[in-house]
N, C-alpha and C positions, 0 to 999 in steps of 0.2 A: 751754731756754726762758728759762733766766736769764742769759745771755750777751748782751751790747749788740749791738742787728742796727743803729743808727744812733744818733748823737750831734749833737746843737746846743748849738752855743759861739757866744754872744754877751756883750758885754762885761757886758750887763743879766738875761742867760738861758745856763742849762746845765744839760742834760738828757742822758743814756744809757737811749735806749729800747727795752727787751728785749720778747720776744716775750709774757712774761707781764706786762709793765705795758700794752704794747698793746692784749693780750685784756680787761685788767682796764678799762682806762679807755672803750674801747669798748664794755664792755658796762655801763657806767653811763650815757656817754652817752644809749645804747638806752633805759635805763631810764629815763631823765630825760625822753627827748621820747615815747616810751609813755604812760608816766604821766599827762603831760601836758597830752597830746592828749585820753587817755582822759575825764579831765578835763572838761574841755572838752567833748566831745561826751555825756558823762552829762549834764550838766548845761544845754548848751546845746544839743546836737545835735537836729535834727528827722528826722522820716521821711524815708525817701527817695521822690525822684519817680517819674513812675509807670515812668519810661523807665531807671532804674536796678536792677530788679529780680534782673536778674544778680548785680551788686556784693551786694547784701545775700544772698543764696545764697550767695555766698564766704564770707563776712566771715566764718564759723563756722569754714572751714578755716583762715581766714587765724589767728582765734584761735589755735587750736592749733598752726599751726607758731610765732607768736611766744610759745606758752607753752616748749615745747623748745626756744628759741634762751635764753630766761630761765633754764630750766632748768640747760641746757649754761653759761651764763655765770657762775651759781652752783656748778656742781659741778666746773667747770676749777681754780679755785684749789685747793679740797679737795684736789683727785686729784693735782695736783701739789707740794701741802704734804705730802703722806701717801706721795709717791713719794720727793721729799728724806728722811721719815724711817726709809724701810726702809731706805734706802742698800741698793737694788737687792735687797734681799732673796728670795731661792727660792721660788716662788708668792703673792708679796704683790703681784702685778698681776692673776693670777684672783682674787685673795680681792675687789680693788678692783672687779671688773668684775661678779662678782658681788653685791658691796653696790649699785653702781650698777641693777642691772637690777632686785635687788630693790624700790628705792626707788623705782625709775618704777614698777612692778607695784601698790606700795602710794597712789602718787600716781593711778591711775586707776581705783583701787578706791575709794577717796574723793574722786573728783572729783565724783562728781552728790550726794549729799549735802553736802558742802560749800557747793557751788556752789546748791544751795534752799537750803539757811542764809543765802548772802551774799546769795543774791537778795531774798530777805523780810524784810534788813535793810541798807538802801541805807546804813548809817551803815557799817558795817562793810566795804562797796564804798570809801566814800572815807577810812577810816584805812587800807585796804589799800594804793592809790593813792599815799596818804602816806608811807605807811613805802616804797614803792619809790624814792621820790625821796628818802629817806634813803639809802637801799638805796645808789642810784645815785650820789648826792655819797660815799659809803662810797667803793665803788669807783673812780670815782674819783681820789679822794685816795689810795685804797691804790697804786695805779699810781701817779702819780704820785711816791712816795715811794719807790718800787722802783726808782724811773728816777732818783732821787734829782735830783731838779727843783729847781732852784735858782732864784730871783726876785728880782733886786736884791738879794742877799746873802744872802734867806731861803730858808733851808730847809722843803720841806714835810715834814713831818713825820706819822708813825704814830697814825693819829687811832684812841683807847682804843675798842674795839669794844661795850664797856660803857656809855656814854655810848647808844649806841643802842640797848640791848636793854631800858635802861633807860624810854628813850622810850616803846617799842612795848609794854612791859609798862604802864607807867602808863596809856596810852591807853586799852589795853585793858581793864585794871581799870576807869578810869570809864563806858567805852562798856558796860559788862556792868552798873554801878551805872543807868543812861540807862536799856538797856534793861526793867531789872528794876519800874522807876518808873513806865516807859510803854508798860507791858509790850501795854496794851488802845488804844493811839494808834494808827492807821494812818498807816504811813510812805509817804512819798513815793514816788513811779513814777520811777527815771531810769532815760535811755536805753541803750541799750547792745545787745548779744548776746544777752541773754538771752530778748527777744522771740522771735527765730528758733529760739535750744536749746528753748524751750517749743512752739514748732511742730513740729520735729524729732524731740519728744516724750524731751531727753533731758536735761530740766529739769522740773519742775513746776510748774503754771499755780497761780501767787499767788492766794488765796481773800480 
């Protein structure tokens, strides 16, 4: 995955793009117009007409295969930083497949709980949103710098992973100081999926 599948040489651009800066920039990209869009349609989106009723019966599946394509995009660098460091090691691929499955088991043990958490606080919907278009410029930049992407002389370079956990942690410290302060305010209704999971009965209907 770390071997150059193609390279661009121009006199102003040079780049070697391996199957893992690939995976990695494309799944920022993903994240970036997700994000987005999602954005965008919390915020702006109205109901659907009465002739699209179908579509909004999807939409819930559709959720969930773009949560395991997220998923899958976060857990590919892992598994293959973690496979460079057994250096092939004698059952360090079941031990990997089993933390894997483990970790989806434990992600949809806590998805409907979580998921009434985020719902009954839309502020926590859009630092989520947030932090993936960090998430996403992350990625990103990390492909890029694996492909060792060169720009008019410059180098892009290993953006400190610190810098962002840092972000999300501050965020989050004041959105819990918000919360605590307003604690008796009712928040805002944005649009979204959650409509439907509350009809599907596999969310709970906001009081």
């Amino acid at each position: 995955m770390k071997e150059p599948i193609f390279e661009l040489k121009y006199s102003w651009l040079h780049a070697a793009f391996s199957g893992q800066s690939l995976i990695l920039i494309a799944g920022g990209l993903f994240l970036l117009y997700k994000s987005t869009t999602e954005i965008h349609h919390k915020l702006e989106g109205t109901d659907l007409p009465a002739g699209q009723e179908k579509k909004a019966k999807a939409s819930l599946t559709n959720v969930i295969i773009q949560i395991t394509i997220i998923n899958l995009v976060f857990s590919i660098d892992s598994i293959l930083t973690a496979i460079g460091m057994t250096g092939g090691l004698e059952g360090a691929l079941i031990i990997m497949i089993i933390a894997v499955i483990i970790s989806v088991l434990i992600m949809m043990m806590f998805a409907t709980p979580v998921g009434n958490f985020v719902n009954q606080h839309p502020t926590i919907q859009m630092l989520g949103l947030a932090f993936l278009i960090l998430i996403g410029f992350m990625l990103i930049a990390e492909g890029a710098h694996l492909a060792h992407l060169t720009i008019a002389e410059s180098s892009v370079g290993a953006v400190p992973k610190g810098y962002l956990y840092f972000a999300i942690a501050f965020s989050l410290f004041v959105e819990v100081l918000n919360m605590r302060l307003r604690r008796h305010v009712k928040p805002v209704q944005l649009h979204g999926v959650q409509k439907e999971a509350v009809k599907e009965g596999i969310l709970e209907k906001q009081v």
